[in-house]
Wavefront OBJ file of the C-alpha trace (Angstrom):
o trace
v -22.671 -48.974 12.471
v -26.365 -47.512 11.523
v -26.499 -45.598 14.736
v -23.726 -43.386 14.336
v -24.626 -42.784 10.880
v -27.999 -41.615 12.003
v -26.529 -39.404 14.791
v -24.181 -37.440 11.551
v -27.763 -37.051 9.411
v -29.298 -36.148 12.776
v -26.655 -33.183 13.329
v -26.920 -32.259 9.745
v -30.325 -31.805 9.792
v -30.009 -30.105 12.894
v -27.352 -27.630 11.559
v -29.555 -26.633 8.511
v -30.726 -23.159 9.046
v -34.223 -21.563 7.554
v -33.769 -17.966 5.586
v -34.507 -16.416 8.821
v -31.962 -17.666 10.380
v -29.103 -17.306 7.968
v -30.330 -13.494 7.368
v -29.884 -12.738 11.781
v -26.887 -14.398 11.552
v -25.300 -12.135 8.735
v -26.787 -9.042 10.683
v -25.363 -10.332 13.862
v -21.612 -10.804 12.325
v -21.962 -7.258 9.799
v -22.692 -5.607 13.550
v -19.607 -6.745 15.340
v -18.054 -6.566 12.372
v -18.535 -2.808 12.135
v -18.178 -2.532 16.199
v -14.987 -3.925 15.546
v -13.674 -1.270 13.209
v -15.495 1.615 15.151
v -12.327 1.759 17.809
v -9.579 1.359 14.760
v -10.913 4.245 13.047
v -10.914 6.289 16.031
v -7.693 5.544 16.526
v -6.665 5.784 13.290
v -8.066 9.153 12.832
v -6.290 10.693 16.177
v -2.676 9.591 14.377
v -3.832 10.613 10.623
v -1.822 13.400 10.091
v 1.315 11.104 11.383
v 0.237 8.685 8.828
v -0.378 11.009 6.209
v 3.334 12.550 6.890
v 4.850 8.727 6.715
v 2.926 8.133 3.114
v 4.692 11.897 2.050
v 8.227 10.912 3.464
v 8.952 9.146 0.453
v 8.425 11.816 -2.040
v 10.307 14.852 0.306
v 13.392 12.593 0.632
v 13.501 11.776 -3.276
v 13.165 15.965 -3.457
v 15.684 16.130 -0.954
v 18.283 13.769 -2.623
v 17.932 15.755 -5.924
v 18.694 19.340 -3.795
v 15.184 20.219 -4.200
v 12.966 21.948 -1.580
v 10.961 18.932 0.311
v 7.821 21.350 1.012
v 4.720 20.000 -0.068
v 1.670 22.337 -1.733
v -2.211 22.083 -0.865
v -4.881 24.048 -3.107
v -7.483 24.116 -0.460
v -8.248 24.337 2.892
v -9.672 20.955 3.531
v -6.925 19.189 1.765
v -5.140 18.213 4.601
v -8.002 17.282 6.899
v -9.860 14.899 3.990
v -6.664 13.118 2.998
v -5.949 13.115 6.922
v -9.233 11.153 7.468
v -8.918 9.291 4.158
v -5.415 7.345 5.136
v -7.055 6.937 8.972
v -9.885 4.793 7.177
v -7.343 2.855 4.445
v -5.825 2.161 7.526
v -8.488 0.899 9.253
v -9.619 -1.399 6.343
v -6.004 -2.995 6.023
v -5.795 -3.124 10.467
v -9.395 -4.660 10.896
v -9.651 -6.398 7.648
v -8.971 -9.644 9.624
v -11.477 -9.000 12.176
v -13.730 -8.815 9.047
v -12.740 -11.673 7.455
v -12.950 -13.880 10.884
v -16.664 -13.006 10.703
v -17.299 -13.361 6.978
v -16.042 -16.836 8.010
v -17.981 -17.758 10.641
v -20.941 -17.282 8.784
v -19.866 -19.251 5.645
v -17.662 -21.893 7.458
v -20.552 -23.938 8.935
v -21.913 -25.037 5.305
v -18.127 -26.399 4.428
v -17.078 -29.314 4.861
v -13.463 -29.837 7.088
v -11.695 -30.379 3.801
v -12.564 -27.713 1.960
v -12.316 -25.089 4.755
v -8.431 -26.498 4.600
v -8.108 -24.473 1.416
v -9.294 -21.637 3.018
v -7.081 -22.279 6.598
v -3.875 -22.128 3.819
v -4.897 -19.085 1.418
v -5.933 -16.830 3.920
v -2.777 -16.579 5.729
v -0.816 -16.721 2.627
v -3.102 -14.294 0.826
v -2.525 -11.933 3.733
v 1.468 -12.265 4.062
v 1.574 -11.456 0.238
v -0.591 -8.359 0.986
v 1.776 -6.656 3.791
v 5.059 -7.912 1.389
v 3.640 -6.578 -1.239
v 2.862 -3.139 0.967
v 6.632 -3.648 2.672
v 8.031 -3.489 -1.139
v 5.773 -0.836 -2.823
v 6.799 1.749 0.350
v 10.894 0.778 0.521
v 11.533 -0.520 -3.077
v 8.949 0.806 -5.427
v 8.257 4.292 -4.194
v 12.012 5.276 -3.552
v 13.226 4.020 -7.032
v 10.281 6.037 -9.003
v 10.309 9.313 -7.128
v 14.023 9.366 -7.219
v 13.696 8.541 -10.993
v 10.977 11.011 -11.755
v 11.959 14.143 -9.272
v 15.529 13.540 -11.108
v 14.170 13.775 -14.596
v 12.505 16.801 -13.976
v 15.033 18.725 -12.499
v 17.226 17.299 -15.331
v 14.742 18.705 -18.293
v 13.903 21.997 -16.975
v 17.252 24.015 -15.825
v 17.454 27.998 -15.326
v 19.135 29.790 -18.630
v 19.554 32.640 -17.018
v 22.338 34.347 -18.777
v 25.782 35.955 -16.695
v 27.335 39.224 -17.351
v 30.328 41.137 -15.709
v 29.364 43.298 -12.599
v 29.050 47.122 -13.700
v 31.611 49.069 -11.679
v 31.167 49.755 -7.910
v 28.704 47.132 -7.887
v 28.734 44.566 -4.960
v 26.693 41.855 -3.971
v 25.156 41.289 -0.832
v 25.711 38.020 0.811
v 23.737 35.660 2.477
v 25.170 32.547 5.383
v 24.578 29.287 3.673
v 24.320 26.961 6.420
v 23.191 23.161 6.373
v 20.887 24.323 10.112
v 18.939 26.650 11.457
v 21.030 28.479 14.031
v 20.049 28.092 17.651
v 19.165 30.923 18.538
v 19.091 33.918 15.504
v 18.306 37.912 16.136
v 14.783 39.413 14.734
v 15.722 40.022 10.697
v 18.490 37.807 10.815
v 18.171 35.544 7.121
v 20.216 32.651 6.051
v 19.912 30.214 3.344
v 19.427 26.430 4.757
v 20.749 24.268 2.161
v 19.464 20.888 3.462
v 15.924 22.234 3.137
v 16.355 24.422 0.020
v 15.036 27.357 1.567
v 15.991 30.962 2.179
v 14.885 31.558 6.312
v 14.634 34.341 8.214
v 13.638 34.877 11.909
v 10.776 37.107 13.007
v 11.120 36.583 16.543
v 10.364 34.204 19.684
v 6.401 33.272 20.812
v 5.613 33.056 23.747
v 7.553 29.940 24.531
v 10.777 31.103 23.645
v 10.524 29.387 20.573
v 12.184 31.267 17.478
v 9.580 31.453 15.103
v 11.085 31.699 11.221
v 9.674 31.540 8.100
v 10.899 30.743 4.843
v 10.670 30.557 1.204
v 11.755 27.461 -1.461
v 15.078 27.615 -3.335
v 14.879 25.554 -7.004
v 18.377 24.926 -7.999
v 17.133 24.784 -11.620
v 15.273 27.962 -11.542
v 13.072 27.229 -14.206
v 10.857 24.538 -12.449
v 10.167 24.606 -8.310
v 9.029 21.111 -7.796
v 5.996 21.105 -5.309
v 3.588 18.019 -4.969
v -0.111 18.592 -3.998
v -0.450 16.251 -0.568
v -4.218 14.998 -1.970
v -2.527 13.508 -5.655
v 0.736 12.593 -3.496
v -1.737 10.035 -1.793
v -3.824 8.644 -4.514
v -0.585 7.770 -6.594
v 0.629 6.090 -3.241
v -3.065 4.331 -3.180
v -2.691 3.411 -6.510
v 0.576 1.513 -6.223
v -0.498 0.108 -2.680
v -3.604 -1.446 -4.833
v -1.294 -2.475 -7.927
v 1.258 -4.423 -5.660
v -1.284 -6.135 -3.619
v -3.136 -7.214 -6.628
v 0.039 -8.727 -8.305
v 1.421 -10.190 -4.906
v -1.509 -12.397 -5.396
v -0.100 -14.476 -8.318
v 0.570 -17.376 -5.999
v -3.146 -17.275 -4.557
v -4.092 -17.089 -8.069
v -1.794 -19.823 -9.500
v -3.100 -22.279 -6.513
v -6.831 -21.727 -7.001
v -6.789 -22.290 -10.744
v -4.337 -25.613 -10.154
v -6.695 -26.514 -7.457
v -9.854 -26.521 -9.573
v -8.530 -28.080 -12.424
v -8.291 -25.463 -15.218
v -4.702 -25.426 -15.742
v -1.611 -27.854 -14.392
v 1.736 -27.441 -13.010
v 3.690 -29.074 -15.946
v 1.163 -26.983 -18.279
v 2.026 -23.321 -16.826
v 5.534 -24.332 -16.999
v 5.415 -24.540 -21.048
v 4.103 -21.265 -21.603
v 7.068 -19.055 -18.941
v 7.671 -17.058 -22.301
v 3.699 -15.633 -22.318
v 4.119 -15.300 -18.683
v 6.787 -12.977 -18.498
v 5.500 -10.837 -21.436
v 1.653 -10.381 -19.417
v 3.444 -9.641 -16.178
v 5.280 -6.955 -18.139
v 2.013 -5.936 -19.914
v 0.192 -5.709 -16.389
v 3.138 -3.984 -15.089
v 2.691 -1.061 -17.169
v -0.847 -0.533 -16.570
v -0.970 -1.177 -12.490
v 1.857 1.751 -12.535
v 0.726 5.006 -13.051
v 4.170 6.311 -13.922
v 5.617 5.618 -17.389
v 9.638 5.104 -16.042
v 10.819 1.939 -17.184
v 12.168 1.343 -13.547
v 9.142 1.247 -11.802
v 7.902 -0.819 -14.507
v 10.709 -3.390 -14.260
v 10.240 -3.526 -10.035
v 6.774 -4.817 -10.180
v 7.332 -6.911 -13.422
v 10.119 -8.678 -11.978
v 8.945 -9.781 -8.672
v 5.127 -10.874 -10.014
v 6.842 -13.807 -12.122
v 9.212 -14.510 -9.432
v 5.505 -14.957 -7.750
v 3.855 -17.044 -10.847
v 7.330 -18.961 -10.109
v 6.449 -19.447 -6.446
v 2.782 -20.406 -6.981
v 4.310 -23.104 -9.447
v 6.112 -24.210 -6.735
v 3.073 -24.176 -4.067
v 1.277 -26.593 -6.621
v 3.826 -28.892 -6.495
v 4.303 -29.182 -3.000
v 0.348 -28.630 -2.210
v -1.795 -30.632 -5.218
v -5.679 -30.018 -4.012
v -5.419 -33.695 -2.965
v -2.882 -33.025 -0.218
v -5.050 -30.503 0.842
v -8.365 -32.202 0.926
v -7.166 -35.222 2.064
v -6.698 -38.770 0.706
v -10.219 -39.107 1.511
v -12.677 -36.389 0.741
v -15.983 -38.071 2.264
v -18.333 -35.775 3.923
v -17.505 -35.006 7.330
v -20.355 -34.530 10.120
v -19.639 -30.808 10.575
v -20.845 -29.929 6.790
v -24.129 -30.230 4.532
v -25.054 -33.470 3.464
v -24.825 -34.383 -0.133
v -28.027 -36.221 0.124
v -31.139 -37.076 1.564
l 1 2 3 4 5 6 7 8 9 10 11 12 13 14 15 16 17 18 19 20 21 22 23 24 25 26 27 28 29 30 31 32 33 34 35 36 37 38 39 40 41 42 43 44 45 46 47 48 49 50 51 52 53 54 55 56 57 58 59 60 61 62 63 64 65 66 67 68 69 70 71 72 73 74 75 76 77 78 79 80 81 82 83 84 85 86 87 88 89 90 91 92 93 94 95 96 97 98 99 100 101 102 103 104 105 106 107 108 109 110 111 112 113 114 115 116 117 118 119 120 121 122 123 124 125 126 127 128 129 130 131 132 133 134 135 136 137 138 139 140 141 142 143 144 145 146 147 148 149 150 151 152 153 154 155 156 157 158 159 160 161 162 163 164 165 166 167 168 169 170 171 172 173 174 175 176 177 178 179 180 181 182 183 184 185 186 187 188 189 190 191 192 193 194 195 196 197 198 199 200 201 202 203 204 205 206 207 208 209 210 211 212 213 214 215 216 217 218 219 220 221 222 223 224 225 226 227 228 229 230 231 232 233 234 235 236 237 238 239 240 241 242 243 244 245 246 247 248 249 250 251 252 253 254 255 256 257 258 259 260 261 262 263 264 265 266 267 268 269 270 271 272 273 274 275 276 277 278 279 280 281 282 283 284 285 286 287 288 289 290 291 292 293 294 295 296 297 298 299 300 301 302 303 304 305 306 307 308 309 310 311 312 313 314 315 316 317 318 319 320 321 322 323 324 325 326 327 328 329 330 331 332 333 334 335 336 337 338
């Protein structure tokens, strides 16, 4: 019995690393860390202005529902390009921020012991499905419901009051096609009006393709307001609601580490539902930068159904089931002594 319990403080010892050795060991994981993301953000960057056009198809088709033009505005020349490059590295944060993580914990994990690198084995992958849900729901629940709310409102406060009058005598009006396509193949001059894109169009020609090339200007149906979104504050309100979902998607993670250390209980977060609901309604409003009630009520909602779900993670996972029955030191962690 003493020689295997020589062999563990034999291993231990052996597994204790000087400064020196813990500071290559960081620089050797922060390199292939970084070598890592290096061929995501190439990538990334090659299909940024495809990304960029999937983060702006939410606001063009809540302009297109209301019979607004879906045409976007930009204020300067590298508006495009720097937003372009911006979403390619988001996106290589959120596509390699595993890769990062993996080598965060390789450096950390040999000082654990096996049960507490459990805890970590059952947050990370739940911490990580809440983050892409929470993504999933801010891009098909969230931003629908407030664009459609807000591009609605607008066009709903500021309406044309232009005033009619009978046509003077001899008087006609020229008229325009109103069609809901371009036509295939229109003559130099020709002009229509294309009524799924809110624009007035008119051809100027073929390149040297073939191709008809057209141009066109934006029809407002209210006349006194022509809706137009900058692309660079288009993305940071979709950053900032990416940021505020996956911070309130947490709640479980949250709920677990606090049961999990002892601070608060199951049966004691239960009792207080009512204060719950109200700070989840509080937080609501401030992690949304719009001030529509709906919006509000779509990230309120689901973050106590999460509180709810974290209550119900503690039940089924008490830090005991987690650790184990018994949480001895293991041989593949620090000693507690000498």
């Amino acid at each position: 019995m003493i020689g295997p319990v020589i062999n563990r403080r034999n291993e231990r010892a052996e597994a204790v690393m000087g400064l020196g050795e813990h500071l290559e060991e960081l620089r050797k994981r922060a390199l292939w860390a970084v070598l890592g993301l290096l061929p995501i953000f190439l990538v990334a960057v090659y299909f940024g202005r495809d990304m960029l056009d999937v983060v702006l198809t939410p606001v063009r088709a809540a302009l297109h529902d209301a019979g607004e033009p879906g045409a976007m505005q930009t204020t300067s020349v590298f508006e495009v390009f720097y937003n372009s490059v911006k979403i390619a590295f988001i996106a290589t944060i959120v596509v390699g921020g595993p890769w990062v993580i993996y080598h965060l914990w390789k450096f950390v994990a040999p000082g654990l012991y096996t049960r507490e690198r459990r805890f970590f084995y059952l947050l990370a992958p739940l911490s990580t499905i809440l983050s892409f849900s929470a993504l999933a729901f801010m891009y098909f629940v969230v931003m629908p419901t407030m664009l459609g709310f807000l591009v609605g409102f607008n066009a709903q406060t500021f309406k044309s009051t232009a005033a009619t009058a009978p046509l003077a005598p001899g008087v006609t009006l020229p008229t325009i096609p109103v069609l809901t396509a371009d036509p295939p193949d229109p003559a130099v001059g020709a002009q229509w009006v294309n009524r799924d894109s809110m624009e007035l169009r008119i051809s100027l020609g073929k390149d040297e393709q073939g191709n008809t090339i057209t141009a066109g200007t934006p029809l407002s149906k209210s006349g006194a307001l022509l809706q137009q979104f900058r692309v660079g504050e288009t993305l940071e309100t979709f950053i900032t609601f990416a940021i505020g979902c996956v911070v309130a998607f947490q709640t479980p993670v949250v709920v677990l580490l606090l049961g999990w250390a002892g601070i608060v209980t199951g049966k004691g977060l239960r009792k207080y539902w009512r204060h719950v609901a109200g700070a989840c309604s509080v937080a609501a409003a401030i992690l949304t930068p719009s001030p529509d009630p709906a919006s509000m009520l779509l990230l309120a909602v689901p973050m106590y159904a999460l509180y709810e779900l974290g209550l119900l993670l503690l039940w089924l996972l008490p830090a005991s089931r987690v650790a184990g029955t018994k949480p001895t030191p293991t041989n593949d962690g620090p000693a507690d002594g000498p």
